[in-house]
FIVOZA-912917 format. One line per 10 residues: their letters; for each residue x, y, z of N, C-alpha, C. Coordinates in steps of 0.05 Angstrom, whole numbers, m for minus. Layout:
<atoms>
a = X:Y:Z:X:Y:Z:X:Y:Z | ...;
</atoms>
This chain:
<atoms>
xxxxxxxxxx = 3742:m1378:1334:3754:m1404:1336:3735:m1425:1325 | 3751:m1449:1312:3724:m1460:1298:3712:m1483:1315 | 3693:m1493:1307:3675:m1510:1317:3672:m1530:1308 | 3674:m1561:1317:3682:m1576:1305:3670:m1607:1326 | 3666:m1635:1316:3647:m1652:1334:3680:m1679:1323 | 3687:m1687:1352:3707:m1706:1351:3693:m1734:1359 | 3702:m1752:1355:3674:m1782:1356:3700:m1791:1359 | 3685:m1810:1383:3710:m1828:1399:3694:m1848:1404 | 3701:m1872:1424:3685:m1901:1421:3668:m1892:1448 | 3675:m1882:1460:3655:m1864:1492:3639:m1843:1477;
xxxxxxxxxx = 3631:m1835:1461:3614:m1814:1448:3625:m1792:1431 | 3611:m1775:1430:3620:m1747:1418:3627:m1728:1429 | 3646:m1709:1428:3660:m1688:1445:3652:m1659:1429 | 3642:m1639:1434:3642:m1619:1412:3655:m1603:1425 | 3672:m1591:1394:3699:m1578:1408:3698:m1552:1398 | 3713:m1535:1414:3719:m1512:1407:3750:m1507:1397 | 3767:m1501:1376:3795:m1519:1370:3800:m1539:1397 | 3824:m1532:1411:3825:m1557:1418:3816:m1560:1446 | 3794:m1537:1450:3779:m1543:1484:3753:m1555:1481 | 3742:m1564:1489:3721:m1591:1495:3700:m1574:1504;
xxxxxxxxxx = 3674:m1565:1488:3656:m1552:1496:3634:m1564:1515 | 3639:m1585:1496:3604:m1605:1517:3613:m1631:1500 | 3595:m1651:1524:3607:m1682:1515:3581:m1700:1512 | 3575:m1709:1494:3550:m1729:1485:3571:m1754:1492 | 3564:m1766:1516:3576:m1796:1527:3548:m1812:1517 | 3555:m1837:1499:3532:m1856:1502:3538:m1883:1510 | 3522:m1900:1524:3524:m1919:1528:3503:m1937:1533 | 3502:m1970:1523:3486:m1979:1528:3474:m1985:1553 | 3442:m1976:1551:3426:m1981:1580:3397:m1995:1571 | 3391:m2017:1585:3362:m2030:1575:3373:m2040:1550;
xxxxxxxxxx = 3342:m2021:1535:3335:m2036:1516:3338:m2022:1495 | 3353:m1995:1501:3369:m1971:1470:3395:m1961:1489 | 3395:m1941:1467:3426:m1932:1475:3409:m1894:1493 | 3420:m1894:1513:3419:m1875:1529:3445:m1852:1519 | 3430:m1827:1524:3456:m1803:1519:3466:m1778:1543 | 3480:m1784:1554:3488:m1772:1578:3492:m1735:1566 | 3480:m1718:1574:3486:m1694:1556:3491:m1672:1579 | 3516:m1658:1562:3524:m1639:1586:3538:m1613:1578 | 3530:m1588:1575:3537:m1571:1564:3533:m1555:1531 | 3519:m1577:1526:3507:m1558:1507:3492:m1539:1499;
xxxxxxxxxx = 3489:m1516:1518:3470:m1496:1520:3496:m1478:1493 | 3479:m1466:1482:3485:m1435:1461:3498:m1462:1437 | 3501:m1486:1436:3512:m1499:1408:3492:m1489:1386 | 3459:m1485:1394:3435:m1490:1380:3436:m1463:1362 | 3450:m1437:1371:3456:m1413:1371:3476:m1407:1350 | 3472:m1395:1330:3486:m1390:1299:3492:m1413:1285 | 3479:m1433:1290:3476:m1454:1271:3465:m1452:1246 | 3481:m1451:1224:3464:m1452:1206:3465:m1490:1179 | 3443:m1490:1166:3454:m1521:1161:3474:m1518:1138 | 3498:m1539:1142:3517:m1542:1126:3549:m1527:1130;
xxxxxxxxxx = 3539:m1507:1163:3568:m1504:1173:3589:m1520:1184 | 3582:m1547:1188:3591:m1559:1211:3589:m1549:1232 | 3574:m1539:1247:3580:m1529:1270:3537:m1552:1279 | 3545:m1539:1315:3517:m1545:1324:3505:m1575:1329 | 3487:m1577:1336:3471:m1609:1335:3468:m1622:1314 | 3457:m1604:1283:3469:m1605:1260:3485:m1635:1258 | 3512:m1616:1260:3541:m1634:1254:3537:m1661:1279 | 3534:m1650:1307:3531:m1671:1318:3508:m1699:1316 | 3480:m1694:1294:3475:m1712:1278:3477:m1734:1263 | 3505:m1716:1250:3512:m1732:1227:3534:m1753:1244;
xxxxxxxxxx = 3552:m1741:1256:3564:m1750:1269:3557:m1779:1289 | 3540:m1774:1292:3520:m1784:1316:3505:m1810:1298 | 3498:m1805:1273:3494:m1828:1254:3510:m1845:1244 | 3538:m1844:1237:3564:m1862:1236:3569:m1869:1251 | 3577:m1861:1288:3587:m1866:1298:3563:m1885:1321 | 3544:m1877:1316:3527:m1894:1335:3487:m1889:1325 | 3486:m1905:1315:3458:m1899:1287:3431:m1898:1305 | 3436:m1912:1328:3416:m1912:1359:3414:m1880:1359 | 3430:m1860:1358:3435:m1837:1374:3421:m1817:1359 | 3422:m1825:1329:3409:m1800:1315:3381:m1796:1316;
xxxxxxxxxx = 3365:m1817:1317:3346:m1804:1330:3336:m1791:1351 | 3351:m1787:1368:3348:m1772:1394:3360:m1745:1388 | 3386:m1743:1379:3392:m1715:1373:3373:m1700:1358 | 3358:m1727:1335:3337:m1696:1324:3319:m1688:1332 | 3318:m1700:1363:3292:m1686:1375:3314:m1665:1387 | 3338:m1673:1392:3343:m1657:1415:3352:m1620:1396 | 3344:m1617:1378:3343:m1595:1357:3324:m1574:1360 | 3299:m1593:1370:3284:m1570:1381:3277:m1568:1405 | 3294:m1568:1412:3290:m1567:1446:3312:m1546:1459 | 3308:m1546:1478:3327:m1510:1485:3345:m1530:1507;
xxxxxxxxxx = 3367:m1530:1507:3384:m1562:1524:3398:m1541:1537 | 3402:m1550:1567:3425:m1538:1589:3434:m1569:1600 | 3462:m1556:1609:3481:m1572:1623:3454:m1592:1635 | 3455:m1622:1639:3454:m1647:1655:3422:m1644:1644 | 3402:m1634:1627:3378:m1630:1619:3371:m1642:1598 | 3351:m1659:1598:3351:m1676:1563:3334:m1700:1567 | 3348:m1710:1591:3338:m1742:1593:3332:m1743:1621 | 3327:m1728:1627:3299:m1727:1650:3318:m1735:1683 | 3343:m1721:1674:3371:m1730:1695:3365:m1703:1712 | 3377:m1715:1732:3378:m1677:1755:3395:m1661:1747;
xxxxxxxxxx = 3395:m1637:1741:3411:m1620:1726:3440:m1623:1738 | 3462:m1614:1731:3490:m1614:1738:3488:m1578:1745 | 3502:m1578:1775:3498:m1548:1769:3529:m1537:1768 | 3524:m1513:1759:3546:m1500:1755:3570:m1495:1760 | 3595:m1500:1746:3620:m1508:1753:3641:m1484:1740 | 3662:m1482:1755:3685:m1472:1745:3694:m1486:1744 | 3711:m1493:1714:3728:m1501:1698:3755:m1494:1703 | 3775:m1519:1723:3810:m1514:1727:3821:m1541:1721 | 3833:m1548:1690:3841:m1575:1694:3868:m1578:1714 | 3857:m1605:1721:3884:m1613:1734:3894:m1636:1715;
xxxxxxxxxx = 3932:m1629:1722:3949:m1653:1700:3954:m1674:1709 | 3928:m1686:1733:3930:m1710:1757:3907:m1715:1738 | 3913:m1740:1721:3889:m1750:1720:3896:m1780:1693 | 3883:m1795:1683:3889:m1815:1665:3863:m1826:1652 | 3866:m1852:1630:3839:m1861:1636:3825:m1872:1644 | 3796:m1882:1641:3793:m1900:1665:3784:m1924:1651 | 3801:m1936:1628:3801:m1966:1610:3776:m1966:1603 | 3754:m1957:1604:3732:m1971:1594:3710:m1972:1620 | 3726:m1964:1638:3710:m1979:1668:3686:m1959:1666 | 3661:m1973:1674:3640:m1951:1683:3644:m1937:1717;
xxxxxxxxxx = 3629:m1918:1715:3628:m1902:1741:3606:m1917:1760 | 3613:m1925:1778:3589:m1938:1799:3595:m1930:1824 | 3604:m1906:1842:3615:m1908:1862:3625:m1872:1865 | 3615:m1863:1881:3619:m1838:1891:3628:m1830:1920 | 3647:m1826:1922:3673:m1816:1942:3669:m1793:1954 | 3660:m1782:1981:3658:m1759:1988:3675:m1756:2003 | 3692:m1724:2001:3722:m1731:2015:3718:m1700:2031 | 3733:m1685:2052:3738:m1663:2065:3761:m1646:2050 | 3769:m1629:2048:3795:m1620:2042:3814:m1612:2061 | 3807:m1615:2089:3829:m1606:2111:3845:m1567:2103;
xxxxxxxxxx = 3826:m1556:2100:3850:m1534:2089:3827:m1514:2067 | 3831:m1497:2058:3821:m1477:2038:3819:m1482:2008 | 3799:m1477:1998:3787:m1486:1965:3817:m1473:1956 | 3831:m1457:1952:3851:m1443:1936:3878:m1471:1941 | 3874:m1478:1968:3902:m1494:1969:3899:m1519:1965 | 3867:m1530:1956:3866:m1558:1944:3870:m1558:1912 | 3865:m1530:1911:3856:m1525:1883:3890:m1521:1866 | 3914:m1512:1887:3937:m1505:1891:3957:m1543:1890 | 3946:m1556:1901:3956:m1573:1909:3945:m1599:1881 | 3921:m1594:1873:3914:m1611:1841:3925:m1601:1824;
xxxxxxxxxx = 3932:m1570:1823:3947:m1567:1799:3976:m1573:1804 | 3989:m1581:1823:4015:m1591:1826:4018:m1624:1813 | 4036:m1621:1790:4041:m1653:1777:4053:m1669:1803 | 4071:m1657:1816:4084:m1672:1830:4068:m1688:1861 | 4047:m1678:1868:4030:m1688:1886:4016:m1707:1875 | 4012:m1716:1847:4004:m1739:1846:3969:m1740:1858 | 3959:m1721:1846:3923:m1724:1873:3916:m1700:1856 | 3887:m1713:1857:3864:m1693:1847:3845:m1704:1848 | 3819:m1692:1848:3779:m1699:1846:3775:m1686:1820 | 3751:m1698:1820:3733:m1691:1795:3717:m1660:1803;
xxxxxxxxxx = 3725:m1660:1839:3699:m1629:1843:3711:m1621:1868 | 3704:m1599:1866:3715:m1588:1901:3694:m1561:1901 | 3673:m1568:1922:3654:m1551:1928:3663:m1528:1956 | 3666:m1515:1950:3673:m1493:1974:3651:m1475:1988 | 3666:m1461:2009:3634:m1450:2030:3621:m1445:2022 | 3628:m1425:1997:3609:m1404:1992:3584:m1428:1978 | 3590:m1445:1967:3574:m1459:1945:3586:m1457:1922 | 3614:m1449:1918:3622:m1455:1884:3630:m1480:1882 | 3630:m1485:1858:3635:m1519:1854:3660:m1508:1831 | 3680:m1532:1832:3704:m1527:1822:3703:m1555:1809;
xxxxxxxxxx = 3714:m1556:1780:3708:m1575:1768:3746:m1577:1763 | 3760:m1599:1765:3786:m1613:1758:3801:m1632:1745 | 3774:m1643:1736:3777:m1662:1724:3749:m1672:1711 | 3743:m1682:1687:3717:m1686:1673:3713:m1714:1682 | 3684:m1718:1682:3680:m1739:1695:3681:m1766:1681 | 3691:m1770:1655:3697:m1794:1645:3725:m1801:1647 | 3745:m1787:1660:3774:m1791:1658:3777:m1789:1692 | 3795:m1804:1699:3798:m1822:1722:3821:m1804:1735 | 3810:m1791:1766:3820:m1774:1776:3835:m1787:1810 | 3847:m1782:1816:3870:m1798:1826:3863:m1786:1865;
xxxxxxxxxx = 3843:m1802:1879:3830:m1785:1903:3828:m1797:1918 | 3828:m1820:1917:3811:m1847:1936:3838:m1858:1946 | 3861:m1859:1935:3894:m1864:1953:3876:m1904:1942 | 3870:m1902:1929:3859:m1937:1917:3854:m1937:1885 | 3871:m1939:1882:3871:m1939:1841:3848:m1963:1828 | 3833:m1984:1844:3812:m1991:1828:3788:m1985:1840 | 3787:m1961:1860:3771:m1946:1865:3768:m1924:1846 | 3792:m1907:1847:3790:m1895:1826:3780:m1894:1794 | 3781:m1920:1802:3775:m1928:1761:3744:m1928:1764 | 3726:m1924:1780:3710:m1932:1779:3689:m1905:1796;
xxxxxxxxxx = 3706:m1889:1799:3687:m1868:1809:3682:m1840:1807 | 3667:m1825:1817:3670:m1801:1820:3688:m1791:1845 | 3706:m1771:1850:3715:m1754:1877:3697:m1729:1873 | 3684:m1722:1904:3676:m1697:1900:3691:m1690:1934 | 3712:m1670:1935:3728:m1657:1954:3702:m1629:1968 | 3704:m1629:1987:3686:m1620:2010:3692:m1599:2020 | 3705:m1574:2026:3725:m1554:2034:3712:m1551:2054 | 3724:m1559:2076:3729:m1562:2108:3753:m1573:2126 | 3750:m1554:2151:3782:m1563:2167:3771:m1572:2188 | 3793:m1566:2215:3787:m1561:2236:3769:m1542:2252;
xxxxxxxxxx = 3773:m1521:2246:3765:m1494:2245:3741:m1487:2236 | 3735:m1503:2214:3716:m1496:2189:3695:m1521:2185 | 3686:m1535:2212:3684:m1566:2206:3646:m1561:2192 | 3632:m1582:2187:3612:m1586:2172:3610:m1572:2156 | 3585:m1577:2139:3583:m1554:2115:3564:m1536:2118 | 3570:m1500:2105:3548:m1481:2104:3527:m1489:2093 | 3506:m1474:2093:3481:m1483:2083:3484:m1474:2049 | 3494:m1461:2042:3500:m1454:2017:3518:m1476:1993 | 3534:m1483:2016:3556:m1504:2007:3539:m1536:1999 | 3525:m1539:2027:3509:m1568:2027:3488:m1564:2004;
xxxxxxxxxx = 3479:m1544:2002:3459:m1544:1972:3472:m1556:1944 | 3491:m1548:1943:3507:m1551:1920:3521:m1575:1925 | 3529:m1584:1947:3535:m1609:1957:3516:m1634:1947 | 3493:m1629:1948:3473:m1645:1943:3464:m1645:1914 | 3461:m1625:1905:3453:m1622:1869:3469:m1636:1855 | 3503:m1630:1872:3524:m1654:1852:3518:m1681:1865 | 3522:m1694:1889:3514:m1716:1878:3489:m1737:1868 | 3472:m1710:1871:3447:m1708:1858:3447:m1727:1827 | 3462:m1709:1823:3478:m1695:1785:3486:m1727:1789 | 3508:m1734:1794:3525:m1760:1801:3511:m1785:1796;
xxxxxxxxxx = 3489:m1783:1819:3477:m1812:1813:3456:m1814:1804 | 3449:m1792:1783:3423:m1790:1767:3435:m1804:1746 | 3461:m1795:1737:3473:m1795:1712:3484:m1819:1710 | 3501:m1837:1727:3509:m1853:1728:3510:m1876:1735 | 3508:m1906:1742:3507:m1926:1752:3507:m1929:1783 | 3505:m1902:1797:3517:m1906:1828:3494:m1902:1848 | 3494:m1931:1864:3479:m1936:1880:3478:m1917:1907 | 3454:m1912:1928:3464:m1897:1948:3474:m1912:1971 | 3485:m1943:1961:3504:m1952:1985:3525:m1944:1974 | 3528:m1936:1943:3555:m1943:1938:3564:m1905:1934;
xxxxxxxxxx = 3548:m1893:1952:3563:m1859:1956:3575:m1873:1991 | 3604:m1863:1984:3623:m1879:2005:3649:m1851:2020 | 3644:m1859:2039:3664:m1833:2055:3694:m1846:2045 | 3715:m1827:2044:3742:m1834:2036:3756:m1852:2051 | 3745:m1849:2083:3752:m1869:2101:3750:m1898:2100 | 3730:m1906:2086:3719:m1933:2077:3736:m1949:2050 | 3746:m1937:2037:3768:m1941:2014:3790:m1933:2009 | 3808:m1913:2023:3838:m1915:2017:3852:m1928:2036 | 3867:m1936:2017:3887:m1960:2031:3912:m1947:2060 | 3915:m1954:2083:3934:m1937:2092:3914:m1928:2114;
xxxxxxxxxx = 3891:m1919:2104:3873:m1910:2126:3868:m1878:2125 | 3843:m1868:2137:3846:m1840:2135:3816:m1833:2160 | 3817:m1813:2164:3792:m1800:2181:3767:m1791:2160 | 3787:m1780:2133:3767:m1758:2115:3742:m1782:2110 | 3718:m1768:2112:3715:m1738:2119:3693:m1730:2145 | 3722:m1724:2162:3712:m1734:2188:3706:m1709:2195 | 3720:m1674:2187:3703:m1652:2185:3682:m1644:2183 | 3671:m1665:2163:3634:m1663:2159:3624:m1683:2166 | 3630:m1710:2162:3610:m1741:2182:3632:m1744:2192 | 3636:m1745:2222:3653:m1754:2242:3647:m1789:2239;
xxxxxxxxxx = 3623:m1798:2233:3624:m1830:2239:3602:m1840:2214 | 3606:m1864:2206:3602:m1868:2184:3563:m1864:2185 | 3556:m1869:2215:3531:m1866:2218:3521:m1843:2214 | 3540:m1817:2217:3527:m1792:2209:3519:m1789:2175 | 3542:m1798:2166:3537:m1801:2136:3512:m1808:2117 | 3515:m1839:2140:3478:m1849:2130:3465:m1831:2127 | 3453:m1818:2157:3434:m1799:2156:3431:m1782:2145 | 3449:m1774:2138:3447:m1749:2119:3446:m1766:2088 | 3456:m1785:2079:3446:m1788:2045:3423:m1796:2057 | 3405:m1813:2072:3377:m1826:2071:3360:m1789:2078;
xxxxxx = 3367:m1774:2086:3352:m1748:2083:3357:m1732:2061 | 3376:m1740:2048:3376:m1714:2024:3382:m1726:2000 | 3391:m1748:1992:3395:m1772:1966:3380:m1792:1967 | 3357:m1796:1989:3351:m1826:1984:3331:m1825:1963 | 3312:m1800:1958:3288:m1791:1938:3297:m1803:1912 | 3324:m1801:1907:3326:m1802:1876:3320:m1828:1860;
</atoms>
């Protein structure tokens, strides 16, 4: 399948026909243009110059579409790049890939604001319930016991979680898989719990007041996520022990 670099006014997408391999997001920060990089591990791999394919193409690309950028890609040529690695960001860790068809865009809005939610119920039936059009609901992540992280939505397109649509325009969802039954998180789960919003507010504009329980922003009211912080004071404690470093 061929390989191919699509340039949009949010960055570069490099594609595999029409699935989205890894995304060069740039945007201005300070005093240059910063490059958010995520998944480009193996692009560097059968590159040869003048296929289009690789960092290569995303160069050139990267020179028309934003002239700030090309010099960073040609360093980033010799360098061996994994998922969330490049710019000195906490790595993004490992995700399974399930889009959900809950989702839109988010106008232009930056991300400043990270939503931690419970799922009341089993990773299969949240995961069951995002791919349903008609529920209208989905996150950007749903971390389960074991520690897998489920990816649903990419994190520049605006995922429908917070039950508050200019919340939503403006954040990350990461879904929690826990019930009644099943309340706080395994130690396996909370690892990966933390690396993402590790990942989250390394990468993005989001303050650690502004990582916010679901309770605090949907409209109508809610407990979530009262499975894992029963009170908003538990919450604290736990980002000022395990997010405040960053």
């Amino acid at each position: 399948m061929s390989r191919w670099i699509k340039v949009e006014d949010q960055g570069l997408s490099l594609m595999e026909g029409e699935q989205v391999i890894a995304v060069l997001a740039a945007r201005k920060v300070h005093q240059g243009l910063r490059l958010e990089i995520e998944g480009l591990e193996g692009w560097t791999q059968g590159s040869t110059p003048g296929n289009g394919t690789g960092l290569e193409a995303a160069s050139f690309a990267a020179a028309a579409a934003f002239p700030e950028a090309h010099e960073a890609l040609a360093e980033l040529e010799q360098t061996e790049i994994h998922p969330g690695v490049g710019s000195g960001l906490p790595p993004k860790p490992p995700v399974t890939w399930i889009e959900s068809p809950n989702f839109n865009s988010r106008n232009g809005q930056d991300i400043d604001t990270l939503i931690l939610h419970n799922t009341d119920g089993s990773l299969q039936s949240a995961i069951q319930r995002f791919l349903n059009p008609a529920a209208q609901v989905s996150a950007h992540y749903i971390v389960d016991r074991d520690g897998q992280i489920v990816q649903m939505v990419r994190d520049e397109n605006n995922a429908w979680h917070a039950g508050n649509k200019p919340v939503n325009l403006r954040s990350i969802g990461i879904e929690i898989v826990a019930w009644k039954d099943a309340r706080g998180m395994t130690s396996p789960q909370e690892q990966k719990v933390v690396q993402l919003c590790r990942y989250v507010l390394g990468s993005y504009d989001v303050s650690l007041a502004n990582v916010r329980p679901h309770r605090a922003v949907r409209i109508g009211g809610t407990d979530c996520p009262g499975w894992i912080w029963p009170t908003d004071a538990d919450l604290e404690r736990w980002k000022t022990a395990n997010l405040a470093a960053i």
